[in-house]
C-alpha positions as CSV (number, residue, x, y, z in Angstrom):
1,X,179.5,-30.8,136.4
2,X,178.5,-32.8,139.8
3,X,175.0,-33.5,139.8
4,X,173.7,-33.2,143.6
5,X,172.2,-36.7,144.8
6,X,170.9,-36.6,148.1
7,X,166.9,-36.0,148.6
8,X,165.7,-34.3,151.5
9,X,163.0,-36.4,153.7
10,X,161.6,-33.6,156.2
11,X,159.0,-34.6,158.9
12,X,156.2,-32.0,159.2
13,X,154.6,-33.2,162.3
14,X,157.6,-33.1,164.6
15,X,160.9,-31.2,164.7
16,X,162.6,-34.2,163.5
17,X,165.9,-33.2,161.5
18,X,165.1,-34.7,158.1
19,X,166.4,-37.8,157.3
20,X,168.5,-38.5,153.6
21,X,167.7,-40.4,150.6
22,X,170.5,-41.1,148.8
23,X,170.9,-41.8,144.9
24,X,173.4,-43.3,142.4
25,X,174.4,-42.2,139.3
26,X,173.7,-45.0,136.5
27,X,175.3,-44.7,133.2
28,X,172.3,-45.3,130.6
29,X,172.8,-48.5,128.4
30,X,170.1,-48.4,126.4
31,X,170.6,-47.9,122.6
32,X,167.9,-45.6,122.0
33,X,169.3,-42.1,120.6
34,X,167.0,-40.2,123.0
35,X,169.5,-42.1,125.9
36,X,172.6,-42.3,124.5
37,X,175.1,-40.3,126.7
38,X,172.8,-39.8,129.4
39,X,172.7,-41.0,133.3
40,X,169.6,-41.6,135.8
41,X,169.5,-40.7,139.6
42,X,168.5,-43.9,140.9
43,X,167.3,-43.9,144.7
44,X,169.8,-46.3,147.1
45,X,167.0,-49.0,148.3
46,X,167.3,-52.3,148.6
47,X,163.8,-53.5,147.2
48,X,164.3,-57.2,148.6
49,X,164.2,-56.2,152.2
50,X,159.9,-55.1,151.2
51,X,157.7,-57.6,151.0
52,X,155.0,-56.0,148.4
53,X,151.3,-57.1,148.2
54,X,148.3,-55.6,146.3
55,X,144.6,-55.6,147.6
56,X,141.2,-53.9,146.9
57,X,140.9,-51.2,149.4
58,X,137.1,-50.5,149.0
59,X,134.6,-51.0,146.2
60,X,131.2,-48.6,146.3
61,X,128.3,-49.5,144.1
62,X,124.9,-48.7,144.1
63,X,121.4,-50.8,143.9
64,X,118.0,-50.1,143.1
65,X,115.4,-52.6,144.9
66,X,111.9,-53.8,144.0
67,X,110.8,-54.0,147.9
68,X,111.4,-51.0,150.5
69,X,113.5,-51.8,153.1
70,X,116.0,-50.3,156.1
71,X,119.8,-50.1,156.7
72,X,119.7,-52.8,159.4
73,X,118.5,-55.5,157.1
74,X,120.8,-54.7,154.0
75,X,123.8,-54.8,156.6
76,X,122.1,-58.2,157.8
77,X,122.9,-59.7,154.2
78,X,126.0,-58.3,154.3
79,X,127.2,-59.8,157.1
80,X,126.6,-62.9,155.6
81,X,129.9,-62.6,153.7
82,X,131.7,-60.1,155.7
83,X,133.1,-58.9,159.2
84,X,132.7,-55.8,159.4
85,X,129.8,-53.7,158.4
86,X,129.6,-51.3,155.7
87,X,128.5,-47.8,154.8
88,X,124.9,-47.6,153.7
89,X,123.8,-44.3,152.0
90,X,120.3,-44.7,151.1
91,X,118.7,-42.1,147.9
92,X,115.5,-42.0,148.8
93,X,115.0,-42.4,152.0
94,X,111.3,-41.9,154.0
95,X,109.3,-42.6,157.0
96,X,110.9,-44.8,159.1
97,X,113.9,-45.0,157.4
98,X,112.9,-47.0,154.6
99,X,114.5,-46.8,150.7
100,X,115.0,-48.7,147.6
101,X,118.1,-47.2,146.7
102,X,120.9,-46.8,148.0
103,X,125.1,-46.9,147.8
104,X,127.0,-49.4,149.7
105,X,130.7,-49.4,151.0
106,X,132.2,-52.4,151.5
107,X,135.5,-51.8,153.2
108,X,138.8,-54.3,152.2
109,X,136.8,-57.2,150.2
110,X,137.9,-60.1,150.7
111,X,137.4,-60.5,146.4
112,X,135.5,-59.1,143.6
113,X,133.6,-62.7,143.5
114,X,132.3,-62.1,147.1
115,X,131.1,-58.7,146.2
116,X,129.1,-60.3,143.6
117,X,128.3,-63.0,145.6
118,X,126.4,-60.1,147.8
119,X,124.9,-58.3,144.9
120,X,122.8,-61.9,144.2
121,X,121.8,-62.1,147.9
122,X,120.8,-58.7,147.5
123,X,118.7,-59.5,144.4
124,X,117.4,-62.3,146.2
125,X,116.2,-60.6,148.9
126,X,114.9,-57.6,147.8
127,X,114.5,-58.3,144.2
128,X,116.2,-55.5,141.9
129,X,114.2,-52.6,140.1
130,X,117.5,-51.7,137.9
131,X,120.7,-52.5,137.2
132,X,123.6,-51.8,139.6
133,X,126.4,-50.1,139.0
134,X,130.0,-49.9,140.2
135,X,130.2,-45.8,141.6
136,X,133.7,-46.3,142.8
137,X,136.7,-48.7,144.2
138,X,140.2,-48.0,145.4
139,X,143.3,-50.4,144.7
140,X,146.3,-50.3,146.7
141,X,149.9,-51.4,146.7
142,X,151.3,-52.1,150.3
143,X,155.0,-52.8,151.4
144,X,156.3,-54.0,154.4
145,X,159.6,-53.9,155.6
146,X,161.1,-57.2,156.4
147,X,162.8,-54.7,159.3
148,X,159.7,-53.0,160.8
149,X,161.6,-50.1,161.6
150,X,160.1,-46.2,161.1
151,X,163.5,-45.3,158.8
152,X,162.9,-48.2,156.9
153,X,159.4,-47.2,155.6
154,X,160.4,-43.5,155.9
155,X,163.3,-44.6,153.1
156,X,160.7,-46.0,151.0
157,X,158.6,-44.2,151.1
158,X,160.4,-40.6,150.0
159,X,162.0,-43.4,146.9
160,X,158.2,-43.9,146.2
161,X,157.2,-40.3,146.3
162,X,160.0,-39.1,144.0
163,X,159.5,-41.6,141.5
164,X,155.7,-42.0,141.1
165,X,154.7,-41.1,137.5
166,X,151.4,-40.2,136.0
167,X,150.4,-38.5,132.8
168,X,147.1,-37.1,133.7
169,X,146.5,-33.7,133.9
170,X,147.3,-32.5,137.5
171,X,148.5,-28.6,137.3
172,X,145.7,-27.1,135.4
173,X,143.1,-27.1,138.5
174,X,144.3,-25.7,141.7
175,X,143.3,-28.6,144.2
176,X,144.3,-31.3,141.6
177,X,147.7,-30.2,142.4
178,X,150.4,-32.5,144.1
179,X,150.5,-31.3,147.7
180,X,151.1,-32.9,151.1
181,X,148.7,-33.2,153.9
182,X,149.5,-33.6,157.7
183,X,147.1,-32.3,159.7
184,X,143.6,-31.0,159.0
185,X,142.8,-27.5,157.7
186,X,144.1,-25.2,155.4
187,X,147.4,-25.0,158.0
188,X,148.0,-29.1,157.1
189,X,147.9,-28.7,153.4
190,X,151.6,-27.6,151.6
191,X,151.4,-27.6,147.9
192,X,154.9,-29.0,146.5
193,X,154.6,-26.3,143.6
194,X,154.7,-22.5,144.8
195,X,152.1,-20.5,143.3
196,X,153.1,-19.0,140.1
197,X,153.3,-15.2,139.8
198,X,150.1,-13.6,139.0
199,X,151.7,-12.1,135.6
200,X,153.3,-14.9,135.3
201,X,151.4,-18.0,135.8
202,X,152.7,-20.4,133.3
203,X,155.9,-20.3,134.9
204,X,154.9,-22.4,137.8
205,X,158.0,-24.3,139.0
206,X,160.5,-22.6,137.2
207,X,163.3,-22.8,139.5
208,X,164.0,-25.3,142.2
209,X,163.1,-22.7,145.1
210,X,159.4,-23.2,143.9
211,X,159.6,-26.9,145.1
212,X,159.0,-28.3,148.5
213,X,159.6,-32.1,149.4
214,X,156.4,-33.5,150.4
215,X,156.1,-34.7,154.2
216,X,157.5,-38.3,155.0
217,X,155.1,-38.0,158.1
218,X,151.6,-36.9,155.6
219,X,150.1,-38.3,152.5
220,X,151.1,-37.4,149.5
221,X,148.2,-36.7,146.7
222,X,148.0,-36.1,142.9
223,X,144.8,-35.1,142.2
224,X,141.6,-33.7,143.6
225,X,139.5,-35.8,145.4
226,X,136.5,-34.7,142.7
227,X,139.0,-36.1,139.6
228,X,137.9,-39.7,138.1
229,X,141.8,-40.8,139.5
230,X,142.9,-39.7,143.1
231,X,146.8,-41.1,143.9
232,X,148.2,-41.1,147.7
233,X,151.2,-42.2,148.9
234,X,151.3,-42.5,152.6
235,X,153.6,-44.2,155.6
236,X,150.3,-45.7,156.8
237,X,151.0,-46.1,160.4
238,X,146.9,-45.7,161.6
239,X,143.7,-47.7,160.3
240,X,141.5,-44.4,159.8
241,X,138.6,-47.5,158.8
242,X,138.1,-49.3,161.8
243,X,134.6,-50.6,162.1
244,X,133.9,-49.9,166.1
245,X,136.8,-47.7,167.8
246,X,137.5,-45.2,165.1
247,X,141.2,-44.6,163.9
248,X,143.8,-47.1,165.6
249,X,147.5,-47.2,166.1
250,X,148.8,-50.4,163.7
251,X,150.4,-53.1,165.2
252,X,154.3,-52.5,163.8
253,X,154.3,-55.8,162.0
254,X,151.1,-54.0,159.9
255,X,152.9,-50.4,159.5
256,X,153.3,-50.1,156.0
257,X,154.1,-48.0,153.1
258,X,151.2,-47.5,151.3
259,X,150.2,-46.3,147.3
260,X,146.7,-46.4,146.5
261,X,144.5,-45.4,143.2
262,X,141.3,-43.9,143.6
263,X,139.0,-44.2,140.6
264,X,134.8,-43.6,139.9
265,X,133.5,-41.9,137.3
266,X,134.3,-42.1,133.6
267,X,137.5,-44.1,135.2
268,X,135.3,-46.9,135.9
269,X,134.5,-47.3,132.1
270,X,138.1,-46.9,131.0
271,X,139.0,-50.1,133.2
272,X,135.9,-51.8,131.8
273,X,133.6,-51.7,135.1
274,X,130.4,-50.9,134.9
275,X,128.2,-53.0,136.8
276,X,128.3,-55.6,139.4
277,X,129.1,-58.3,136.7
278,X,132.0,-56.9,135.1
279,X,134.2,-57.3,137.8
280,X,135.1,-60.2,136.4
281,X,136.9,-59.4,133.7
282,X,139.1,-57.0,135.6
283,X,142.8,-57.7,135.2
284,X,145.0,-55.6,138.4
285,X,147.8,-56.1,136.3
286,X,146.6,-54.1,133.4
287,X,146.0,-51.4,136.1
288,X,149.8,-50.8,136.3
289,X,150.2,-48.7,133.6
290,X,147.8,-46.5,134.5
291,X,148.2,-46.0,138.2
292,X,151.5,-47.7,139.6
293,X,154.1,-47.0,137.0
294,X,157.6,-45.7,138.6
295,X,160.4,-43.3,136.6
296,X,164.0,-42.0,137.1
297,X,165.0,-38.7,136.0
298,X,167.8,-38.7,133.2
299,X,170.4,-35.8,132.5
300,X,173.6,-35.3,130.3
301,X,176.7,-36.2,131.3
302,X,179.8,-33.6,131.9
303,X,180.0,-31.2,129.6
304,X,183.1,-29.6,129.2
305,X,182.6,-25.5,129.0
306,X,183.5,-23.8,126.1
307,X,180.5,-21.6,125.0
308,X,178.2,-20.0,127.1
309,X,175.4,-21.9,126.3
310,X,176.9,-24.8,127.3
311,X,177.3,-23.0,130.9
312,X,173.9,-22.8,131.1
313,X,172.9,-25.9,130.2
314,X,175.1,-27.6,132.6
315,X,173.4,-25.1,135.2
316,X,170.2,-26.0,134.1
317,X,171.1,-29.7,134.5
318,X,171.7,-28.9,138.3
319,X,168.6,-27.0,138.8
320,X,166.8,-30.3,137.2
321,X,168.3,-32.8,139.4
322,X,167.7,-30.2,142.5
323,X,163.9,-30.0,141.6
324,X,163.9,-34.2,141.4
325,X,165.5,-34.2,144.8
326,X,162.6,-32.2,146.1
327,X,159.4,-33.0,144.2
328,X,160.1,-35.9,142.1
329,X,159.6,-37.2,138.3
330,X,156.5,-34.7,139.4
331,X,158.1,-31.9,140.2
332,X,160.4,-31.9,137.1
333,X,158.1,-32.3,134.6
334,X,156.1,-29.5,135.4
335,X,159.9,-27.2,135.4
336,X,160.2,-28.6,131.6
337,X,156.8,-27.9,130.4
338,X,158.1,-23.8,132.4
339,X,161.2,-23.8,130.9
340,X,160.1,-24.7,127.2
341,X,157.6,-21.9,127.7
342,X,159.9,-19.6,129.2
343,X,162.5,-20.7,126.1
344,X,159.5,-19.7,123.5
345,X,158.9,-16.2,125.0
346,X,162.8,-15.6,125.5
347,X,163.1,-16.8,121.5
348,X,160.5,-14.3,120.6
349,X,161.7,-11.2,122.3
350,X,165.1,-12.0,121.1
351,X,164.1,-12.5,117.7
352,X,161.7,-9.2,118.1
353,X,164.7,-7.1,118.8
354,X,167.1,-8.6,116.2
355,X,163.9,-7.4,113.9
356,X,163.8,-3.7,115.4
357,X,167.8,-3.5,115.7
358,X,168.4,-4.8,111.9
359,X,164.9,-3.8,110.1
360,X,165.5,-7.5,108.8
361,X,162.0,-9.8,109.4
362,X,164.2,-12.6,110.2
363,X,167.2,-12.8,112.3
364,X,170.2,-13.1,110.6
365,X,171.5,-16.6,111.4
366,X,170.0,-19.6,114.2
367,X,170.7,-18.5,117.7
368,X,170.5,-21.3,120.3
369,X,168.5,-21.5,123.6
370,X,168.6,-23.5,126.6
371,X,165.1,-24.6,126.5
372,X,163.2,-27.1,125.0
373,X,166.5,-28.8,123.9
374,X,166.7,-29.5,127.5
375,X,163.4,-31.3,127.9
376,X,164.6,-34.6,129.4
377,X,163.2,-38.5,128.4
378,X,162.1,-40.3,131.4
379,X,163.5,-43.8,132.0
380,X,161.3,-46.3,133.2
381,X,162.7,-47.6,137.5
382,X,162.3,-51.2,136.2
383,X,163.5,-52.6,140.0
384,X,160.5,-51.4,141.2
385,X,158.1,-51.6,138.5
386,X,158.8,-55.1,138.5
387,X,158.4,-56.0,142.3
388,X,154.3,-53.4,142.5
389,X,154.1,-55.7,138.9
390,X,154.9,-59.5,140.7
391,X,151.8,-57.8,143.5
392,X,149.3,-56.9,141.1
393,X,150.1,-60.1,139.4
394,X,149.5,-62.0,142.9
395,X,146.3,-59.8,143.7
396,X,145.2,-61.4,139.9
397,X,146.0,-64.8,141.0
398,X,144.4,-64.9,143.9
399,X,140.8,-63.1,142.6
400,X,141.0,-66.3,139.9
401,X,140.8,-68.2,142.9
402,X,138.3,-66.9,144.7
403,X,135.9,-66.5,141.6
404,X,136.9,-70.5,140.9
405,X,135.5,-70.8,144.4
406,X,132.1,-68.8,144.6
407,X,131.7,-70.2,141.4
408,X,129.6,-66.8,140.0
């Protein structure tokens, strides 16, 4: 049996002939029974030619104030500590524009100790009514290639997309669904899952012609932009935030590769924010787990033929590393939680007939399937766990710093 290794990387924006993402086959050494005899697909990247940093993308929260007051002035105290301004949604808005409540945006913090450095000149100038309270924040891993070059990223990036693991619930909503977006409207959007058959809907995934590779040229998502945890992986190539122009073409030494976490909601409270003053005691290396982690596919080694069942399992085993190739970690879970069903409903017809064929309630001996025997254990990509780890560890660092320094 010859596992297939190389991962298609298609451009959806430009006729581009996709580009190639090649993968080794690494004998499992790990003593654990579920491993033993098994090899991983691991993507050909040289991790040490990225240079991988963390940061706080944006951080939303919203205030309640004693005294009535306009946009203009909020942003004034904002500028105190920032340079750029920030989104101001006011609740309750009236005559003349005045509120005293309202959500702010604050776009790439410099730290969590300078957002609560704002929330006290906030309280100090408008006094506080009620408690605020942390609606939503984005954290994001960037790499840069130490060759700034469009393959480089593109490489990376398709690694990155293939490999991203997450064990929240993504396939029972329609738009929580991993998909690819390049261009707006329902024409931009490809989902990396075809549609399941309307009699058949928990077969979603079944064979590897049900998965597309997602766009090296669009963002990649897992989740709906309504779920309490949004992921994207993008080649981020434009700032879409820029204060004054509007979207901007990076400078190349800025063009990066780019995997963010979205989180409000009850998210918030699973990371322990809540208000303004817990931000202190978040940890962006305990966020790993949870948002960043990275896994290889595993599968059997030959197997020499000399049953049928064994045929099909070493088929199967090619159909799994076909669906990796395309759709990732992602992809291949969802074709194991199919095939275990399809394995149950295969079981029972067979068993069924046996029943109808003998006039026996059993069937007469064990019969094997090539189902749920086949459900594969997920190895953890420990190169690159550890180099998005060193970055949330840095990000960690450096907010111990900065709170050190504000001294709040």
């Amino acid at each position: 049996m010859t596992l297939p290794t190389n991962a298609p990387l298609p451009f959806a924006k430009t006729r581009t002939r996709p580009l190639l993402l090649g993968h080794q086959l690494r004998v499992l050494r790990n003593r654990q029974k579920r491993l033993k005899g098994r090899v991983a697909l691991v993507p050909e990247l040289d991790l040490s030619a990225y240079r991988f940093r963390a940061v706080f993308d944006w951080i939303e929260f919203r205030v309640h104030f004693t005294k009535q007051t306009q946009a203009r002035y909020v942003q004034d105290v904002l500028r105190r500590f920032l340079d750029r301004d920030s989104h101001i949604a006011p609740a309750d808005e009236g005559l003349g524009g005045v509120f005293t409540e309202c959500r702010i945006k604050v776009q790439e913090p410099p730290s969590m100790a300078v957002v609560t450095a704002i929330h006290k000149a906030l309280q100090d100038t408008f006094g506080e009514a009620s408690q605020s309270r942390v609606t939503g924040m984005e954290i994001s891993v960037d790499a840069y290639p130490t060759d700034p070059a469009d393959n480089a990223r593109a490489t990376l990036l398709g690694a990155m997309q293939r490999t991203i693991w997450t064990d929240r619930s993504i396939w029972a909503a329609t738009m929580s669904r991993p998909r690819s977006v390049f261009a707006k409207g329902k024409k931009g959007v490809q989902r990396l899952v075809r549609p399941g058959r309307a009699q058949e809907p928990d077969l979603l995934g079944f064979v590897p012609e049900d998965h597309l590779p997602p766009a090296i040229d669009g963002t990649m998502y897992l989740g709906a932009k309504t779920d309490p945890v949004m992921i994207r992986l993008m080649d981020k190539v434009i700032d879409t935030q820029h204060p004054t122009t509007g979207p901007v073409q990076l400078e190349e030494g800025r063009q990066r590769v780019r995997i963010e976490a979205t989180l409000k909601d009850g998210e918030l409270g699973a990371i322990g924010v809540s208000d303004i003053a817990s931000l202190k005691t978040l940890r962006p290396s305990k966020l790993q787990k949870r948002y960043f982690q990275f896994k290889l596919p595993t599968f059997s080694q030959d197997r020499k033929v000399t049953r049928g069942v064994e045929a099909l399992r070493n088929t199967k085993q090619n159909w799994r590393a076909q669906v990796y190739l395309r759709t990732g970690v992602i992809g291949l879970m969802r074709m194991d939680c199919a095939t275990e069903l399809y394995a149950a409903t295969q079981k029972r017809s067979v068993t069924k007939m046996v029943r109808v064929l003998t006039g026996k309630k059993t069937a007469a001996r064990r019969r094997n399937f090539a189902g749920k025997r086949l459900t594969p254990p997920f190895v953890a990509w420990e190169e690159m766990n550890k180099v998005v780890n060193v970055a949330l560890v840095s990000l960690e660092k450096r907010e111990a710093t900065a709170w050190g320094r504000y001294g709040v």
